[in-house]
C-alpha positions, 0 to 999 in steps of 0.5 A: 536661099538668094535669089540664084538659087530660086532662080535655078529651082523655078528653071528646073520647074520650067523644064519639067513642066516643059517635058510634061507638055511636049509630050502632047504638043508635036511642035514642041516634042520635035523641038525638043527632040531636035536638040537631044538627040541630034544628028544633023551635019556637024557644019550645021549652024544651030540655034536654041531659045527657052524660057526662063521664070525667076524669083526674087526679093528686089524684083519680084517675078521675072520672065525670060528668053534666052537664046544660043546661036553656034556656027562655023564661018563658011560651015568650014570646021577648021574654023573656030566655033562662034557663039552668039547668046542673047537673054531678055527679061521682064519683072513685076516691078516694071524693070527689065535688060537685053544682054548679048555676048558674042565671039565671033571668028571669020573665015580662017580665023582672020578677024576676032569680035569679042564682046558684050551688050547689057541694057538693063533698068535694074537693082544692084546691091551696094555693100561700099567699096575695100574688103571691110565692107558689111556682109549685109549690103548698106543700100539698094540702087536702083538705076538705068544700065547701058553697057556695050563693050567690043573688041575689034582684033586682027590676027598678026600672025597664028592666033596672036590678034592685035586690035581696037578696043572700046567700052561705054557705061552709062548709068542714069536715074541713079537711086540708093535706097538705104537698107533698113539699119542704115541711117546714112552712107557715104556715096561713092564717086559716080552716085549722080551717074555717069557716061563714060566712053573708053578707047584702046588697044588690046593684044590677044593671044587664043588657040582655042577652037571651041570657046564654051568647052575648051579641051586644050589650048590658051586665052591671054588678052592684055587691054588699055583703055582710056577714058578721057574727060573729052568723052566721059563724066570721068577720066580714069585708065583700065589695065585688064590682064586676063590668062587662061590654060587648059589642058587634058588630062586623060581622053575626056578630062581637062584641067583648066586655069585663070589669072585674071586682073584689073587695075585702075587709076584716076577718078573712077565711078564705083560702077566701073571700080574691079567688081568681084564676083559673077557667073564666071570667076568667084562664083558664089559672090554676087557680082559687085560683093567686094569693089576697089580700084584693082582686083587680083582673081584666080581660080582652077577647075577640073572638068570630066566631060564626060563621066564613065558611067557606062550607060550614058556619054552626056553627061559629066562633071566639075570641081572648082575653087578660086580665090580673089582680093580687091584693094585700093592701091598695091601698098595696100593689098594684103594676102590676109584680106583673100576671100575663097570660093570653092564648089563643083556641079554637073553637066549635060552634052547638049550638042554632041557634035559640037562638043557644047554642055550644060553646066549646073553648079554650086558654089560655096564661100565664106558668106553663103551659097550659090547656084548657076544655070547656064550653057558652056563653061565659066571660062 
């Protein structure tokens, strides 16, 4: 089993010893009860903050406090839902990261913040860069991780935004460990670390109201960011194209959609190369499995939210696939070097007025399994 998956069974234990002791804690039990079976004003900002406990082999025991916070701006629910989550761990190994994501839409939807935060001193596995690379992984980097990336949008008129954007990676005390059958690697551009600073423009197009369940609407964002010798140990460009549909199906179903693409040039460090893989798109891949300097992604979900099951509204259900390549230069990229990822998982309506699920899924590819625990859908 790999490490997501001992992940998700020592949180299910978590939860069940949690249930087992808010029973006789009143604290706890109100809690808990407060988020079940809620029924405060739907205008109402809410909060939520659990423990999570996670095993596995390149960092021993992690402890963790993940956070969600939802809000409408003014309270005004003809506002776009905000969202702000947070996850802190620790390890056994003396290692640990502070992530927060956010979307955030002000008053009438006017301004867009999309953005993210990772500080983290944490292992990464290498397996080297294309779609030939070992399915074992060649080496273990163990490295300090700075990664804030923010999105500054101004709406140019009904839900088309224009903005600033700017992304800054920093990796230091960079280490590749060899893995046991490995005599010796080539190391990629940016082995010694790197801060690189990025500046640019985006446009974005998105009409969804709600951005962890959407049940219709479209996200499509276009961004240029340049990372010039002037602000980074490196001067590469980054072209992301990044398009999503979503369309019911039915009164509770929806079919959702994205093409997602990234491409480099320049001299980029394997750190910033497109990496395939994650939570969200080609799930089941760890995060970084295949890297080059472009990547073409995509993937379909069905979601049936809720299930007709007559005695229960909370909770529904998902099937996905997806498919992805990663290649160095259009000249070389081939459909004969696609990868597929394919699976489904359930879900529980966590806050029911604001139309906010839990998601479980299971992930199958070519090379293995994987499992994800998480609040809102993947895209």
């Amino acid at each position: 089993m790999n490490s997501m998956g001992k992940k998700l069974l020592l949180l299910c234990l978590i939860i069940l010893g949690f249930n087992n002791l808010v029973h006789s804690q009143s604290f706890f039990s109100r809690y808990i009860n407060g988020i079940l079976m809620d029924t405060s004003d739907i205008t109402k900002p809410q909060f939520l903050i659990y423990p999570t406990l996670a095993y596995a082999p390149e960092t021993s025991w992690e402890i963790g406090l993940s956070s969600l916070y939802v809000y409408y701006a003014n309270r005004d629910t003809t506002n776009r839902l905000s969202e702000i989550n947070g996850f802190t761990f620790v390890t056994l190994e003396n290692q640990y990261g502070i992530w927060f994501d956010h979307a955030i839409y002000s008053d009438l939807n006017k301004w867009f913040f999309l953005g993210r935060i990772r500080i983290q001193s944490f292992p990464l596995f290498y397996h080297g860069i294309g779609m030939d690379t070992p399915e074992d992984y060649i080496a273990l980097v163990d490295a300090n991780q700075v990664l804030i990336k923010e999105r500054v949008l101004r709406e140019l008129k009904r839900n088309l935004y224009f903005g600033l954007e700017i992304d800054f990676q920093r990796m230091s005390s960079v280490n590749f460990k060899l893995a046991e059958e490995q005599q010796e690697i080539n190391l990629p551009l940016g082995s010694a670390g790197s801060d690189n600073l990025g500046l640019g423009v985006g446009l974005v197009y998105d009409d969804r109201h709600n951005v962890l369940n959407v049940r219709k609407g479209n996200f499509s964002e276009l961004a240029y960011l340049n990372y010039m010798p002037a602000f980074s140990n490196f001067g590469f460009q980054t072209i992301i194209s990044d398009n999503r549909i979503f369309r019911p199906v039915g009164k509770n179903n929806v079919f959702a959609a994205q093409l997602l693409g990234q491409f480099n040039m320049g001299d980029v460090p394997f750190n910033q190369l497109a990496l395939m893989g994650g939570d969200s798109m080609m799930r089941g891949y760890y995060l970084g499995r295949f890297r080059d300097r472009n990547q073409i992604a995509t993937q379909v979900e069905y979601r049936m939210l809720p299930l007709p099951l007559g005695f229960t509204d909370r909770l529904g259900a998902a099937a996905f696939a997806g498919a992805a390549t990663v290649f160095p230069d259009f000249s070389r990229a081939s459909i004969h070097k696609v990868v597929w990822s394919a699976g489904g998982g359930l879900r529980f309506l966590l806050f029911p007025k604001k139309d906010i699920y839990t998601r479980l899924d299971v992930a199958f590819t070519q090379e293995g399994t994987g499992f994800y625990f998480f609040i809102g859908e993947a895209f």
